[in-house]
DOTORLO-771612 format. One line per 3 residues: their letters; for each residue z negated, x, y of N, C-alpha, C. Coordinates in Angstrom, 3 decimals. Layout:
<sites>
A> Z,X,Y,Z,X,Y,Z,X,Y ~ ...
</sites>
This chain:
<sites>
XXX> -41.780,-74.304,61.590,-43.099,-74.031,62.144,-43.472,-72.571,61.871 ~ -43.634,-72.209,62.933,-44.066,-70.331,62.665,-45.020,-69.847,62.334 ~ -45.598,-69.330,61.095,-46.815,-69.069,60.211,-47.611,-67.973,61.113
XXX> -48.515,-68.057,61.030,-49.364,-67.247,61.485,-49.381,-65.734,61.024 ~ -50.227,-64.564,60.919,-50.522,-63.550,60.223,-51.574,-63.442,59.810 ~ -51.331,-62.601,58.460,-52.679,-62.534,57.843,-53.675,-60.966,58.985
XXX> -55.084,-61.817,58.767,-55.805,-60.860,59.295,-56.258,-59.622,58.515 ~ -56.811,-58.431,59.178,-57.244,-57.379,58.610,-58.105,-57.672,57.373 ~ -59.018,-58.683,57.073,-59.973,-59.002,56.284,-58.869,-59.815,55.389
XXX> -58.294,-60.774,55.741,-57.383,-61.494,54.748,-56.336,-60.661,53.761 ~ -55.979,-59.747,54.514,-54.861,-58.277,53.836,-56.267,-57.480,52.958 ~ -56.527,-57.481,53.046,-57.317,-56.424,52.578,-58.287,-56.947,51.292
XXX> -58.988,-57.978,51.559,-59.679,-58.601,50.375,-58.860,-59.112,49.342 ~ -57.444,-59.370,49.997,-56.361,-59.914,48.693,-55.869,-58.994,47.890 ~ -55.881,-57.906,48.576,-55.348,-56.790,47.482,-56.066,-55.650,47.144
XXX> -57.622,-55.925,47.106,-58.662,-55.699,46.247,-58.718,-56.861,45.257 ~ -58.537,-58.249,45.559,-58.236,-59.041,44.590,-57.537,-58.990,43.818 ~ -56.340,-58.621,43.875,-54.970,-58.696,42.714,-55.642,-57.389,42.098
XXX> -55.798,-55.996,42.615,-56.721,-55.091,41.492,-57.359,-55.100,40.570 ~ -58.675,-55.653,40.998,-59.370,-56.052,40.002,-59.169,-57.095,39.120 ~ -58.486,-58.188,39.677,-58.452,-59.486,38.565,-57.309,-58.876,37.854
XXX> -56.145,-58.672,38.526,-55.272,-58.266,37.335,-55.613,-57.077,36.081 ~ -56.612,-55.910,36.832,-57.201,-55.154,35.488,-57.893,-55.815,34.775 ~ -58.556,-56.470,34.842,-59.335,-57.727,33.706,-58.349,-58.307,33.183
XXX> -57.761,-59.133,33.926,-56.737,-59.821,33.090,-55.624,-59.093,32.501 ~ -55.550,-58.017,32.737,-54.375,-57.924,31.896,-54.607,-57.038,30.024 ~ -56.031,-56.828,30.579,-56.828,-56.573,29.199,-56.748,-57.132,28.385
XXX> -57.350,-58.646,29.159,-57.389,-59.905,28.097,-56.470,-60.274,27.298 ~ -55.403,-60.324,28.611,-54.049,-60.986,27.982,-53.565,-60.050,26.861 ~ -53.755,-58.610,26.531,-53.599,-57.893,25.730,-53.677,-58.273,24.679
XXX> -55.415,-58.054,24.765,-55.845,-58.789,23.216,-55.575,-60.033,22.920 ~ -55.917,-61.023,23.703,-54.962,-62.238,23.228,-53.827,-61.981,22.519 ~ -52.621,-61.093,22.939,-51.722,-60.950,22.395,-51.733,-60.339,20.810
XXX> -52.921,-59.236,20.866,-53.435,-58.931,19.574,-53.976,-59.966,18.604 ~ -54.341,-60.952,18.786,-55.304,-61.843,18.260,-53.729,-62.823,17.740 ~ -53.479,-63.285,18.907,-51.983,-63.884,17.990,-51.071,-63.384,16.979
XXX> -50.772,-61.797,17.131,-50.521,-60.928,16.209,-51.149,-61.293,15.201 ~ -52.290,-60.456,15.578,-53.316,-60.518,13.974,-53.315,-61.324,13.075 ~ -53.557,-62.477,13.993,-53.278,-64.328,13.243,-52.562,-64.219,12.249
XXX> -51.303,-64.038,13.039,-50.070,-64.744,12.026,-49.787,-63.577,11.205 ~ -50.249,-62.482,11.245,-50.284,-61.141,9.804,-51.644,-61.588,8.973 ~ -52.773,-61.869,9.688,-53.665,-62.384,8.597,-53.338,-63.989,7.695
XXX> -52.358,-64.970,8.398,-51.948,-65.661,7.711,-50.923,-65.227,6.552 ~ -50.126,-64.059,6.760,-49.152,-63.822,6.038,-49.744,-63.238,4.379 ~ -50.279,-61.967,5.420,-51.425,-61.444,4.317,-52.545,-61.952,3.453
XXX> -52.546,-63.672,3.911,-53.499,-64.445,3.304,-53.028,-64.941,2.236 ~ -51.850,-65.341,2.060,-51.069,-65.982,0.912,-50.545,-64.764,0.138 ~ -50.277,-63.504,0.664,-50.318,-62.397,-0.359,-51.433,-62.244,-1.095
XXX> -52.283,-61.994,-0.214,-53.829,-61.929,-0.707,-54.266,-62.740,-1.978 ~ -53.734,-63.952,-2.032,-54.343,-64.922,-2.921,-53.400,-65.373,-3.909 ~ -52.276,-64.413,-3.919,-51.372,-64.458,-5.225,-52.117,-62.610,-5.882
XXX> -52.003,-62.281,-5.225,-52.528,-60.843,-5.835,-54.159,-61.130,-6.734 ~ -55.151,-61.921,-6.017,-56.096,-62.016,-6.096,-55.970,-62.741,-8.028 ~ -54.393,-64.307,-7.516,-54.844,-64.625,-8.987,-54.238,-64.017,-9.899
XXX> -53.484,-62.715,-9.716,-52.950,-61.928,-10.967,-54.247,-61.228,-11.782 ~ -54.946,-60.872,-10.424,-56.284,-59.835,-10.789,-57.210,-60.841,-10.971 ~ -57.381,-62.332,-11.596,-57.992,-63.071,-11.473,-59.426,-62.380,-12.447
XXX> -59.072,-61.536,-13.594,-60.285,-61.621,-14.196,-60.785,-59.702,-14.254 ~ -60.221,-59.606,-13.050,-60.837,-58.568,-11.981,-61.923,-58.985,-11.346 ~ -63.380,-59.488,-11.685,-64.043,-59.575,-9.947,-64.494,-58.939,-8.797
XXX> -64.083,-57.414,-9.078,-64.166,-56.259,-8.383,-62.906,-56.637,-7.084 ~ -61.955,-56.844,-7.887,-60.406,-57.273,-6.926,-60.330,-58.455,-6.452 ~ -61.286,-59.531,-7.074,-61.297,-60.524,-6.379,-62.293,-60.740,-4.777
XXX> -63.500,-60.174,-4.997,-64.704,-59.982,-3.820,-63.787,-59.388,-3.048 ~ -63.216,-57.980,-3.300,-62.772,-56.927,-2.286,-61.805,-58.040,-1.362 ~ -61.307,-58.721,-2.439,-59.981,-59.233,-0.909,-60.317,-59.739,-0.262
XXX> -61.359,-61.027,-0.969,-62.050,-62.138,-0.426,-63.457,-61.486,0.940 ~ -63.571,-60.379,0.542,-64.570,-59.942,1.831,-63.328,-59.198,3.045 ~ -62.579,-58.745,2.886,-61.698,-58.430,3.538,-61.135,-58.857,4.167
XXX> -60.536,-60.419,4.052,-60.135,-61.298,5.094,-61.284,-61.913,5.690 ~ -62.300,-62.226,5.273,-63.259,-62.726,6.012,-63.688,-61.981,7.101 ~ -63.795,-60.751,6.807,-63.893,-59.647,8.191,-63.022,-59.661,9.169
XXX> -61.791,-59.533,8.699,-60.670,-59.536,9.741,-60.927,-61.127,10.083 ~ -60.913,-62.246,10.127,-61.115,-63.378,10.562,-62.237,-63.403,11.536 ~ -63.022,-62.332,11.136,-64.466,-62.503,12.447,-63.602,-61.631,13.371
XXX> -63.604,-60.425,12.962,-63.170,-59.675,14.053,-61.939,-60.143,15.149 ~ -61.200,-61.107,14.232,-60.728,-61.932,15.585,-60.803,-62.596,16.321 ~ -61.410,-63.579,15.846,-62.765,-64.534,16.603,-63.211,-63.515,17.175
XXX> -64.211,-62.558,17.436,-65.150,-62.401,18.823,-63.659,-61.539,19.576 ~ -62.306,-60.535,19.202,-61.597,-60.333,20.297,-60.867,-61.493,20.902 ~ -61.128,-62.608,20.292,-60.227,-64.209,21.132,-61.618,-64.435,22.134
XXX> -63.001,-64.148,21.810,-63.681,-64.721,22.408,-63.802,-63.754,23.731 ~ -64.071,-62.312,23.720,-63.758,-61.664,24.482,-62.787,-61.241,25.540 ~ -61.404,-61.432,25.002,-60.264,-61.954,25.851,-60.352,-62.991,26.549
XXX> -60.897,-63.751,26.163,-60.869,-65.268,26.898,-62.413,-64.753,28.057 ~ -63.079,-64.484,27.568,-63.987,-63.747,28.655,-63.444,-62.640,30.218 ~ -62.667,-62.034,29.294,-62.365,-61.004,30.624,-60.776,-62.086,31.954
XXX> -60.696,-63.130,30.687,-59.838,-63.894,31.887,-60.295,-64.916,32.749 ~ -61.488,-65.271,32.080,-62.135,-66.390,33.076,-63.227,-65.475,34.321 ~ -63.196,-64.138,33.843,-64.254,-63.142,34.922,-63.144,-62.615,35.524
XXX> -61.589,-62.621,35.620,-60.602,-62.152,36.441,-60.460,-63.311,37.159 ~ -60.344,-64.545,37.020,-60.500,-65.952,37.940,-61.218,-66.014,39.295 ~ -62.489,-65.910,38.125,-63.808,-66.093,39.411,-64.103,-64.586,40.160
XXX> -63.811,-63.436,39.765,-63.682,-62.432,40.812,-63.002,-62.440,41.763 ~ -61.527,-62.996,41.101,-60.215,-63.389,42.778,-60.648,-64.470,43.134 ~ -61.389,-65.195,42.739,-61.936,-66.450,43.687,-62.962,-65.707,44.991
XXX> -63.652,-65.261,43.882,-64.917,-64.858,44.860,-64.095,-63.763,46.326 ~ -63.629,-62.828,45.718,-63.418,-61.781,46.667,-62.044,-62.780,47.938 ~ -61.175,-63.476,47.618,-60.420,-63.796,48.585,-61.291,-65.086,49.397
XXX> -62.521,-65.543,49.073,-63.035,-66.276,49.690,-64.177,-65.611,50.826 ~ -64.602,-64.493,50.044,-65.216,-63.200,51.025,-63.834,-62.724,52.280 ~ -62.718,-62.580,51.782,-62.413,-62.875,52.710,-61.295,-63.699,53.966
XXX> -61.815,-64.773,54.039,-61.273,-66.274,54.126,-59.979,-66.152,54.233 ~ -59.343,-65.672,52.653,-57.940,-66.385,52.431,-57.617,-67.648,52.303 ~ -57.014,-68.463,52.628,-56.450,-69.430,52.293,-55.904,-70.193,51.256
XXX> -57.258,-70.996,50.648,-56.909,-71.824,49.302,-56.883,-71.059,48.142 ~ -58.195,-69.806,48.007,-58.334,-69.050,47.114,-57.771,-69.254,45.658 ~ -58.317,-70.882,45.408,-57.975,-71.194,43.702,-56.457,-71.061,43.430
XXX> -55.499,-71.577,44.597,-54.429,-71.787,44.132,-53.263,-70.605,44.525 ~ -54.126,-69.486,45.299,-53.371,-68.010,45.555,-54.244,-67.083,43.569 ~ -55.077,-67.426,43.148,-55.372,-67.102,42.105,-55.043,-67.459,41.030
XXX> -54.582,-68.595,40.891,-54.061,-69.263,39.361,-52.323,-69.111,39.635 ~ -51.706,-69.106,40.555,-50.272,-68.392,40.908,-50.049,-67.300,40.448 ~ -50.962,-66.372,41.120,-51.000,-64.873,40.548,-51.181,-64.266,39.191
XXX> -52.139,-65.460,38.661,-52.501,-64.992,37.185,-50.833,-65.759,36.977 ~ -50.540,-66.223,36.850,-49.466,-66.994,35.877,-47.886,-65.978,36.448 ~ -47.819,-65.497,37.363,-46.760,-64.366,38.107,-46.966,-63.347,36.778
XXX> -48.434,-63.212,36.503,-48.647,-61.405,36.705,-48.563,-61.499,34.862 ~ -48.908,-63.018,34.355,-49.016,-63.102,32.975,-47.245,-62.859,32.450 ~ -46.259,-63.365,33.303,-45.051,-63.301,33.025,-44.687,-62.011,33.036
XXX> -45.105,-61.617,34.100,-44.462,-59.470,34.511,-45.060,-59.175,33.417 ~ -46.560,-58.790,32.667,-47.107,-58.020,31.719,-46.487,-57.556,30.941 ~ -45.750,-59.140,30.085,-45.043,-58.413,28.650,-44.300,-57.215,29.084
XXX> -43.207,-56.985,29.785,-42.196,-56.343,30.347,-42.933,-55.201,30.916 ~ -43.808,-55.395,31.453,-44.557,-54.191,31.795,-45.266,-53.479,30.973 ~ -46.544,-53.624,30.136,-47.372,-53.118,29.038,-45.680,-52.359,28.358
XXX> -44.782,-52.369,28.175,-43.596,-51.968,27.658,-43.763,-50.637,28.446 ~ -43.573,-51.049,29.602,-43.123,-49.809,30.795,-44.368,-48.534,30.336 ~ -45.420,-49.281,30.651,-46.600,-48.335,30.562,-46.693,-47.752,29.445
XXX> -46.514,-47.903,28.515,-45.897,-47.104,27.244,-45.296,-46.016,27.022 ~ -44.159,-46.712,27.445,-42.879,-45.852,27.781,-43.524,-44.552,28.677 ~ -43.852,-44.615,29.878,-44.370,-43.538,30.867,-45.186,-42.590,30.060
XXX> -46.512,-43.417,29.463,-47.444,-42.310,29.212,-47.061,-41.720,27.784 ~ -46.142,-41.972,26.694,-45.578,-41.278,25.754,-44.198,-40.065,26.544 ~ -43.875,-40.722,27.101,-42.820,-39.604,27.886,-43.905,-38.134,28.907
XXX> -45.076,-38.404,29.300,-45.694,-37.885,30.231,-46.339,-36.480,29.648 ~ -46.246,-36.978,28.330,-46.979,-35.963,27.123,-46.023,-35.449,26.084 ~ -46.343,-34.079,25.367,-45.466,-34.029,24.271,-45.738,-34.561,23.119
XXX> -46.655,-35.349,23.013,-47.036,-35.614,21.631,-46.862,-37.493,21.942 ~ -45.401,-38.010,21.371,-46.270,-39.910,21.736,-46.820,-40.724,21.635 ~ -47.381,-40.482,20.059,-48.707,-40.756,20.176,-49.634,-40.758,20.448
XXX> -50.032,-39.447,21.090,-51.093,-39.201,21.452,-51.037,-39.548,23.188 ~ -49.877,-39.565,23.797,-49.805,-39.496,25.019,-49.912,-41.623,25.444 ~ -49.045,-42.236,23.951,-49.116,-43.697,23.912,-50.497,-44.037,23.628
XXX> -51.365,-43.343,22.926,-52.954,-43.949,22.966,-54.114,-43.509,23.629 ~ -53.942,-41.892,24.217,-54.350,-41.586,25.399,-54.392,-41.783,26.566 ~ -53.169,-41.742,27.019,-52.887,-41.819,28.726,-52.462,-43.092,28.744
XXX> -52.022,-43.962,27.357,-51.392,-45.623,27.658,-52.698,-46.252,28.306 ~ -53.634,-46.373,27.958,-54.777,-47.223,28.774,-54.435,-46.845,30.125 ~ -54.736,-45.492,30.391,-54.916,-45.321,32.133,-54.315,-45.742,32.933
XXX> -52.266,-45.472,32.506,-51.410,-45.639,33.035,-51.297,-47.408,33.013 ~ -51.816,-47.817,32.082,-51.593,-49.780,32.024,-52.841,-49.859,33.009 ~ -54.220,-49.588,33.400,-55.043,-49.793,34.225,-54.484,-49.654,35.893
XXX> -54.047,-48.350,35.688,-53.287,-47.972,37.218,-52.375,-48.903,37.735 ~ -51.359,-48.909,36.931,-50.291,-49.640,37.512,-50.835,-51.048,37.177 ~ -51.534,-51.991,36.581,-51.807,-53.370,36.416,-52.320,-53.445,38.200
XXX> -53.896,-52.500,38.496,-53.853,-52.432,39.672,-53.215,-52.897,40.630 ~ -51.881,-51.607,40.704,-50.771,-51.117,41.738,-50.160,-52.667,41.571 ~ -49.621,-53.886,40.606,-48.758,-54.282,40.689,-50.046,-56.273,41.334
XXX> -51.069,-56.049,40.760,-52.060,-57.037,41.238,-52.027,-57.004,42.585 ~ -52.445,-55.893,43.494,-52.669,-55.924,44.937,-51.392,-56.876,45.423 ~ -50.197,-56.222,44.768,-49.346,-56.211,45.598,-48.718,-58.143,45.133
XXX> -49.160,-58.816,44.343,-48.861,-60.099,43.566,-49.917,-61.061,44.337 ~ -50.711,-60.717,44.982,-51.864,-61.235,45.119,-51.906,-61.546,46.803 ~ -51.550,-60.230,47.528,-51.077,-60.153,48.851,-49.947,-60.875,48.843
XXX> -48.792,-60.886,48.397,-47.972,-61.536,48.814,-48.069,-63.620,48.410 ~ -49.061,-63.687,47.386,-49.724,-64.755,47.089,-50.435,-65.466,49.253 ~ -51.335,-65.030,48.924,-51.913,-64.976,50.131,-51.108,-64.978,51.257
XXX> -50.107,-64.471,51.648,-48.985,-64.342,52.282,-48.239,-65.449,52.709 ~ -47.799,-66.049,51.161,-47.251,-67.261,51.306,-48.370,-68.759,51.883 ~ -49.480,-68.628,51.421,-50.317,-69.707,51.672,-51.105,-69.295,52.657
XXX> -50.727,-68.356,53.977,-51.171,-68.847,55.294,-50.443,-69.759,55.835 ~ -51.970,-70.058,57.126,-51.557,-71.217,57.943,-50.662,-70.652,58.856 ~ -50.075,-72.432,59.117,-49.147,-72.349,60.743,-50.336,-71.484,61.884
XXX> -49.392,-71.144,62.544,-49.858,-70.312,63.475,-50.424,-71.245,65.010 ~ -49.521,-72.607,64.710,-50.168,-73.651,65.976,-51.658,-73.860,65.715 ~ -52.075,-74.484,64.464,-53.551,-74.125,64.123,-54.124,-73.887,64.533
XXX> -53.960,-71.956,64.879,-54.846,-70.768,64.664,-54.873,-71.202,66.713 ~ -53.497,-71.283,67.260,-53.533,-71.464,68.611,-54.364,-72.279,69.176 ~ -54.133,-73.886,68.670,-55.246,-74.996,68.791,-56.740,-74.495,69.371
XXX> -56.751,-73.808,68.273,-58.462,-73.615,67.759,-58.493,-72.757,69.278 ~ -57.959,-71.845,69.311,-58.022,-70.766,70.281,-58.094,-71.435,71.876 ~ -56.963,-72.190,71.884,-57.184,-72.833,73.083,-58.340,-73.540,73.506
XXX> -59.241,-74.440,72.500,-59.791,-75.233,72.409,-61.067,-74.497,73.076 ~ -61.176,-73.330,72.427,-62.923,-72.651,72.388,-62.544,-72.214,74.049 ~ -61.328,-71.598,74.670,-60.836,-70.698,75.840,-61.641,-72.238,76.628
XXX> -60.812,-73.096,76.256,-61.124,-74.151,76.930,-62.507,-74.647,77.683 ~ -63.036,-74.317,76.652,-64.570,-75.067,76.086,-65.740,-73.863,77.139 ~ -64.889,-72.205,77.041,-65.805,-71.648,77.673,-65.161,-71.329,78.960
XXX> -64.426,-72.311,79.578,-63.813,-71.646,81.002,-64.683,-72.931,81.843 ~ -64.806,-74.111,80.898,-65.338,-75.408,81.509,-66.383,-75.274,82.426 ~ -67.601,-74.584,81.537,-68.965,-74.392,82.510,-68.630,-73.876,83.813
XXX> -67.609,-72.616,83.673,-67.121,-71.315,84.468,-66.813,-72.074,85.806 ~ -66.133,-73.297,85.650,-65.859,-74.002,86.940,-66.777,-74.875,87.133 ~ -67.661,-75.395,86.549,-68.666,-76.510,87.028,-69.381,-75.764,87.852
XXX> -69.614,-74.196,87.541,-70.407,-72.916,88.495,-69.968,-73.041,89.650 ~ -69.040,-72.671,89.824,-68.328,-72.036,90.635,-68.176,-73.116,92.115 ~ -67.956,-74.652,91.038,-67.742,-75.946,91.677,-68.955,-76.189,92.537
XXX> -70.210,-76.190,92.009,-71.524,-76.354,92.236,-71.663,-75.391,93.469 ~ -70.948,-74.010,93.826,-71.488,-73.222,94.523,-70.585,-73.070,95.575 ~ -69.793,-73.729,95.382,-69.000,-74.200,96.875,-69.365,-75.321,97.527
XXX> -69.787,-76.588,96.459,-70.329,-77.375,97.615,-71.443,-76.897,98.411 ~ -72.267,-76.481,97.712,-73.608,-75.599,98.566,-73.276,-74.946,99.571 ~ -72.138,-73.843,99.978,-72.074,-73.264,100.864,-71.203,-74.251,101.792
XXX> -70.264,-75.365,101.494,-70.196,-76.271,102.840,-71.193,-77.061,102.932 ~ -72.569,-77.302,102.474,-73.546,-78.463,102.881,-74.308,-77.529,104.069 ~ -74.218,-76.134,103.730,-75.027,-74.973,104.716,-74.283,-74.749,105.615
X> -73.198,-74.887,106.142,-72.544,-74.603,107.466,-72.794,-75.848,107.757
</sites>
């Protein structure tokens, strides 16, 4: 069955979609990734923490310090889990919203494809983007914590449009459909066109 094409509005709102949702999301997924990090170093560092703590047991200077110290890092990961998880459920409902602005086809399930495509490419990518903006500069640190945001914003972009369109791509309709419909309305407005026309021929043989 021969698929139809996507329209000017359907091309176009999808890959303003993959843009933006994938720059949100791929933020998130960042810190998420930080937050799992963190985790399992603040777990590690927790059982260090609390053998050190009982050597220095009759330290209570060394005991508060540690004991306020993980408690901080424990918040501070909590609100970046809560925040990550924020910028991925506002990358959802933006590619919802925008491919339904413009009537792609089965928005939710060209959006939860894409996130789960684009969550697999990241790791491998956030790599790449690294790589570029430490090579781009002479200094790599400075070029990996400077220009690494921009270059991971740009290309998350560049690689969303293009994950998102071809999303959309796959989940247009058959093209008989689109014909149906077409015929139907041609149909619908040629009908009157002859009842006219019909009407105004009998008139001119009732007048001769």
């Amino acid at each position: 069955m021969q698929k139809a094409q996507l329209s000017s509005a359907q091309r176009g709102h999808s890959l303003v979609a993959g843009a933006v949702a994938h720059a949100l999301f791929s933020v998130g997924w960042l810190m998420l990734g930080f937050v799992a990090l963190g985790g399992g170093i603040t777990l590690l560092l927790g059982g260090t923490a609390n053998g050190v703590s009982g050597l220095f047991g009759d330290v209570p200077v060394v005991a508060d310090f540690i004991g306020s110290a993980g408690s901080v890092i424990g918040t501070v990961i909590i609100v970046v889990a809560v925040v990550a998880l924020l910028l991925v459920a506002l990358a959802a409902f933006a590619s919802v919203f925008l491919l339904k602005r413009g009537a792609v086809r089965k928005p939710w399930q060209v959006t939860f494809q894409s996130l789960g495509i684009v969550a697999l490419l990241d790791i491998p990518l956030f790599v790449a983007y690294l790589t570029i903006a430490a090579n781009a500069t002479d200094s790599a640190v400075g070029g990996t914590v400077l220009l690494g945001p921009v270059v991971g914003i740009i290309g998350s972009a560049v690689v969303g449009a293009l994950v998102w369109w071809w999303m959309a791509w796959s989940r247009r309709g058959s093209a008989s459909k689109f014909a149906g419909v077409t015929a139907t309305a041609s149909a619908t407005a040629v009908a009157p066109q002859q009842s006219s026309s019909a009407a105004g021929d009998t008139g001119t043989t009732t007048s001769k």
